[in-house]
N, C-alpha and C positions, 0 to 999 in steps of 0.2 A: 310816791305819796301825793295826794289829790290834796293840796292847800284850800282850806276854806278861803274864801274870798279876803276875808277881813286882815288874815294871814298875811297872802298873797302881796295885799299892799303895804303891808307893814313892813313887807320885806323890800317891795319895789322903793320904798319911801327911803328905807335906811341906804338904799342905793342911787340917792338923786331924784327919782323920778317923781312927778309932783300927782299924789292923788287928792279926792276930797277930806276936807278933816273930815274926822269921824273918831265913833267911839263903838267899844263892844259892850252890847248888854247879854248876860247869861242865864237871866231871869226876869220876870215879870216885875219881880220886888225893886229890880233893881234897878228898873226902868221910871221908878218917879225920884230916884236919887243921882239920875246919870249927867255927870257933867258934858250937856250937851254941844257942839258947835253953834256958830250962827245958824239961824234957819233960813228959809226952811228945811224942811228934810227931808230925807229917803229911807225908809225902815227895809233892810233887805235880810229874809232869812239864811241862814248860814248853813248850806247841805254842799256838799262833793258833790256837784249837777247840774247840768244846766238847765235852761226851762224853768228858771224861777219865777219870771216875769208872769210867764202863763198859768203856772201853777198858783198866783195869788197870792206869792209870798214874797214880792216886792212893792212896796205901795209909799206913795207921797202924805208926808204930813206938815199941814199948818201952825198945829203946837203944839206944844210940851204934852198937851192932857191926848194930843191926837195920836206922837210917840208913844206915848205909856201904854194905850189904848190896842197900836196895832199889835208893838210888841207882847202881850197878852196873848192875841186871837196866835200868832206866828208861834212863839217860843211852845214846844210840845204837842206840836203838828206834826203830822204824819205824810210827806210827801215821796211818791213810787214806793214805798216803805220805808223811808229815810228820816229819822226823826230830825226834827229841827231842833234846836239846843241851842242859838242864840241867835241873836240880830246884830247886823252892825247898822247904826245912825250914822250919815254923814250929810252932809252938806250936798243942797241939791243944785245941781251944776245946769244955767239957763244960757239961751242965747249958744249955743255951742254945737259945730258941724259934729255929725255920729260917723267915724269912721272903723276902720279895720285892720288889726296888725298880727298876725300870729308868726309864729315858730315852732315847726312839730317835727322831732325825730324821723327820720326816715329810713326805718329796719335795713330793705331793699338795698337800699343802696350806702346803707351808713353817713348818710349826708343829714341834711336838715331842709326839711321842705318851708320855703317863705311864701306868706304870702298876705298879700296888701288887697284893701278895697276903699274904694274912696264913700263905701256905703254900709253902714255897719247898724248896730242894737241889735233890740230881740227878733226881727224877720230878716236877719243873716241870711237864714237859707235859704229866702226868697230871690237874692241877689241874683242876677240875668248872672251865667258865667263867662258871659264878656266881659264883665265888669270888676270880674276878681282876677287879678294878675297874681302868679304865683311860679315859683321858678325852684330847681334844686339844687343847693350852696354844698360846698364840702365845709366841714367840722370843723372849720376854722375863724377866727374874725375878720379877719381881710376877706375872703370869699365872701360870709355872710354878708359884711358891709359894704363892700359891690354889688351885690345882687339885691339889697334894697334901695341904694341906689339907681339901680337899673331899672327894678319897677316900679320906682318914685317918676319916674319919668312919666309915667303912663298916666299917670294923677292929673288932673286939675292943677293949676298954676297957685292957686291960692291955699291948698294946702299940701302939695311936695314938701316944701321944705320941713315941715310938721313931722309929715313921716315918715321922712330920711334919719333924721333928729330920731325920731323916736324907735325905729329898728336899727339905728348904730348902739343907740343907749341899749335897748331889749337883747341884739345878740352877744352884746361884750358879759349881761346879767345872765344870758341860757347859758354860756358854757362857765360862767364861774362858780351857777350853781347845779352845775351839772344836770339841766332840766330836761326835760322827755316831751316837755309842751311849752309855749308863755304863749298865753293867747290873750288881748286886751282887748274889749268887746263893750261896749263901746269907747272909743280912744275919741275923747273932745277936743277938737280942733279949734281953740282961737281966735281972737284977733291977733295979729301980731304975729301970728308964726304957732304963739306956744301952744301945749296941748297938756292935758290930763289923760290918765288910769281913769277910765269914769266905771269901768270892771274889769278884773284879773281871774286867769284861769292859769293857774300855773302847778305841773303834774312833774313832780324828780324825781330820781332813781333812787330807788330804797337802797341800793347796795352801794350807794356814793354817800350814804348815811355818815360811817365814820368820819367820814373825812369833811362832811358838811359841818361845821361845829355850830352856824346859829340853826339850822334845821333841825342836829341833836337837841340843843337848848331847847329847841318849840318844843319839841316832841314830849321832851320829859318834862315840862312848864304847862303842857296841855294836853297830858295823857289820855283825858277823858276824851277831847274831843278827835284825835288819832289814833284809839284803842288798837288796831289792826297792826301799823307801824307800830305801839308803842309795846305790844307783846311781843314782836317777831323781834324787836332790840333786846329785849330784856331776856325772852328763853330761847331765843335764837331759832322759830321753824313758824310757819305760816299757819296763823289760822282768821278765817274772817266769817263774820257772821253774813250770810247772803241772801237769807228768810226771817224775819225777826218771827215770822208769825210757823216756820218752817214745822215739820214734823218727825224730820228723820235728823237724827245726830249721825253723824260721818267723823267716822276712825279712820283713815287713809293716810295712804304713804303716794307721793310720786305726784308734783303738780299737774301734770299731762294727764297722768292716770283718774285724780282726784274730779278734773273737768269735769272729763267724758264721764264719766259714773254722775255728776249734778247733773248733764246733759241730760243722760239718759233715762234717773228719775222724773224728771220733770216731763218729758217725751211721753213717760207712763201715766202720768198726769199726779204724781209723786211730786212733796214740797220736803226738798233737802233742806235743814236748816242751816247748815253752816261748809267752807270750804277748808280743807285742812292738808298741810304736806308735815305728818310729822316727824318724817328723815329718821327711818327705826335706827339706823345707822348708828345713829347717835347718841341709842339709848341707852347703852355698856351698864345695864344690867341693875340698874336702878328705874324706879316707877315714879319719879318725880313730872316729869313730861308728861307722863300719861294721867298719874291724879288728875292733875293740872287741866290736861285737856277734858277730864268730861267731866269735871266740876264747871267748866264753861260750859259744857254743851245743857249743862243739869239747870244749868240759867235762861235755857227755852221754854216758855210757856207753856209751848203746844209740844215739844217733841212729847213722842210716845212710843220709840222705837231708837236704839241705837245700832249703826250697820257700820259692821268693822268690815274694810278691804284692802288686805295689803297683800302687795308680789313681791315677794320678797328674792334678792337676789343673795346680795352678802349675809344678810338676817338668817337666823336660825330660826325658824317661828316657831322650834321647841321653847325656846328660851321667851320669847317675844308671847308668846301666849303663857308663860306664868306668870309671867309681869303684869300682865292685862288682866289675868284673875286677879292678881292681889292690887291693882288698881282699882278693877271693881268693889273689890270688897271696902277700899279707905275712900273711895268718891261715895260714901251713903246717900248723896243730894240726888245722885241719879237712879232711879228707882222704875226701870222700864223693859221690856225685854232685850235681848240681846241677840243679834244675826251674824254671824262671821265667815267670810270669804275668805278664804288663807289658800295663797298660791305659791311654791317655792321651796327650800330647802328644808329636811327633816318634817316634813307633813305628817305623820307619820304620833311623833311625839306631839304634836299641838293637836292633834285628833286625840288623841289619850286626856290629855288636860282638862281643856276644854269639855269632854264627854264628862269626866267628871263635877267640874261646873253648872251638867246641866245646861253647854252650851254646843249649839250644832253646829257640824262643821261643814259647807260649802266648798268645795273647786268651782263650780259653775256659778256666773252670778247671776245668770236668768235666776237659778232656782234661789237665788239669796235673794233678789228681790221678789221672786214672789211669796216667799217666808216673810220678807217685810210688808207683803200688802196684808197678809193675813194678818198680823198683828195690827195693823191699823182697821183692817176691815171687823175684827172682833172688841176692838178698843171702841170705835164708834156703836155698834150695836149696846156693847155694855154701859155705854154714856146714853143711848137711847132708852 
């Protein structure tokens, strides 16, 4: 789960760590009623992304009427297609060195890559990589808190000690909440030693979920703004919207499999609108899962095409294709043709079904996609 920022340090805060006060606004409205901090301020839009700065949706204000103001132009922006849905205000942090601290998972080798800069903000990438000291810790806190040790060395005298302090603090928080990233971007450096969160980038493991209980809290406290986590808890199988403006609704089983098929339409010059693992597995013969799923996808503007693809191993897609009919028939919101690629067990019976429905059945997905460009390619003429 990709923590909004405002998140992020709500959670660094309840852990010690000192960020800027701040508040969240969720609305325009709610922006001339917000118990602000001292100013001045920072109005920062609230997406899962980085490149906010650049994108215009972080900006300085002088007062209350400047706050209300940006949060306005910000809140129901559209950025990389990412809707913006709030701002946080905080307190604008002067006088303070920009440095660099992250901690990222490291697949490969099941460690944790560290790594410090004594030069950090929004032109990161620009940073020479001489400059960036970064070393790989095993999963543990004593490792990690050696090894930023080790690279605190490599720092400037005036502020090591800063962030030594602050990746002892950071890697004791990556493994308590079981994280996959803590990146702190810009981390403000002091007089005195101490330092600020001046931004949090912090990405956890969905399947450490249970067992996180204030991350469950967020989650079900703020459904709206973590939809993706906050359906895969509640029905238990993955689906994320990855085109708001997409065209093609995606029935799919098998994450690996689900990719390459978004891959692939898009290759075609095809806009998938959504990603989905709906684990047939797990459908023992009821069509609650599947309503479920394309009453979401019937919440796409633009789809005009739904493309079912599943391989099925353990699935019978005798059975899996009468479910899908009679999902069809109780999802009425979805009102658009229907393509289906079925690969696997009893083919045979889901070609009968289906036929009957007046739905064609596919082995090959060349030919399923090009069944879905024709529906698009005759949906557009008919709009023309």
């Amino acid at each position: 789960m990709y923590l909004l920022e405002h998140d992020a340090k709500e959670l660094l805060a309840a852990r010690g760590v000192a960020v800027p006060a701040g508040c969240l606004i969720e609305s325009a409205a709610g922006a001339r009623n917000a118990m602000l901090p001292a100013g001045p301020w920072i109005v920062k839009g609230q997406i899962a992304a980085g490149g906010r700065g650049k994108a215009g949706i972080i900006r300085r204000a002088a007062s209350a009427a400047e706050v209300a103001s940006h949060a306005r132009e910000i809140i129901g922006a559209s950025v990389n297609s990412r809707h913006v849905g709030s701002v946080r205000v905080e307190q604008l942090v002067g006088d303070a060195r920009e440095a660099y601290l992250g901690l990222l998972l490291d697949p490969a080798s099941g460690g944790v890559r560290v790594i410090l800069s004594a030069s950090g903000g929004m032109d990161i990438e620009q940073v020479p990589r001489d400059r960036i000291h970064t070393e790989l810790a095993s999963l543990d806190a004593p490792a990690m808190i050696e090894c930023v040790r080790r690279l605190a060395r490599h720092l400037p005298a005036d502020i090591a000690p800063a962030m030594r302090d602050a990746g002892e603090r950071l890697a004791r928080i990556f493994l308590e909440i079981e994280a996959m990233l803590v990146e702190v971007n810009p981390l403000f450096v002091l007089e005195g030693g101490r330092w600020i969160a001046g931004d949090a980038r912090i990405i956890t493991d969905d399947s450490a979920l249970p067992r996180q209980h204030a991350l469950l809290k967020l989650v079900q406290a703020r459904a709206a703004a973590y939809p993706d986590v906050a359906r895969k808890h509640e029905h238990g199988f993955d689906y994320v919207v990855v085109d708001p403006g997409g065209e093609i609704g995606l029935l799919t089983t098998g994450a690996g499999l689900s990719m390459m098929l978004i891959d692939e339409l898009r290759a075609a010059g095809m806009k998938p609108y959504n990603f989905l693992d709906i684990r047939t597995g797990g459908l023992r013969g009821e069509t609650r899962r599947l309503t479920q799923v394309l009453q979401w996808i019937a919440e796409g503007r633009n789809v005009k095409v739904l493309l079912v693809n599943i391989f099925a191993g353990i699935t019978d897609l005798g059975e899996f294709s009468r479910l899908l009919v009679t999902a069809l028939r109780s999802a009425t919101q979805l009102k658009v043709p229907v393509v289906a690629r079925l690969v696997g067990t009893n083919l045979s019976a889901a070609r009968d079904t289906l036929a009957a429905a007046k739905i064609g059945l596919h082995t090959d997905l060349d030919a399923a996609i090009e069944e879905v460009r024709g529906h698009l390619t005759r949906g557009m003429r008919a709009e023309g």
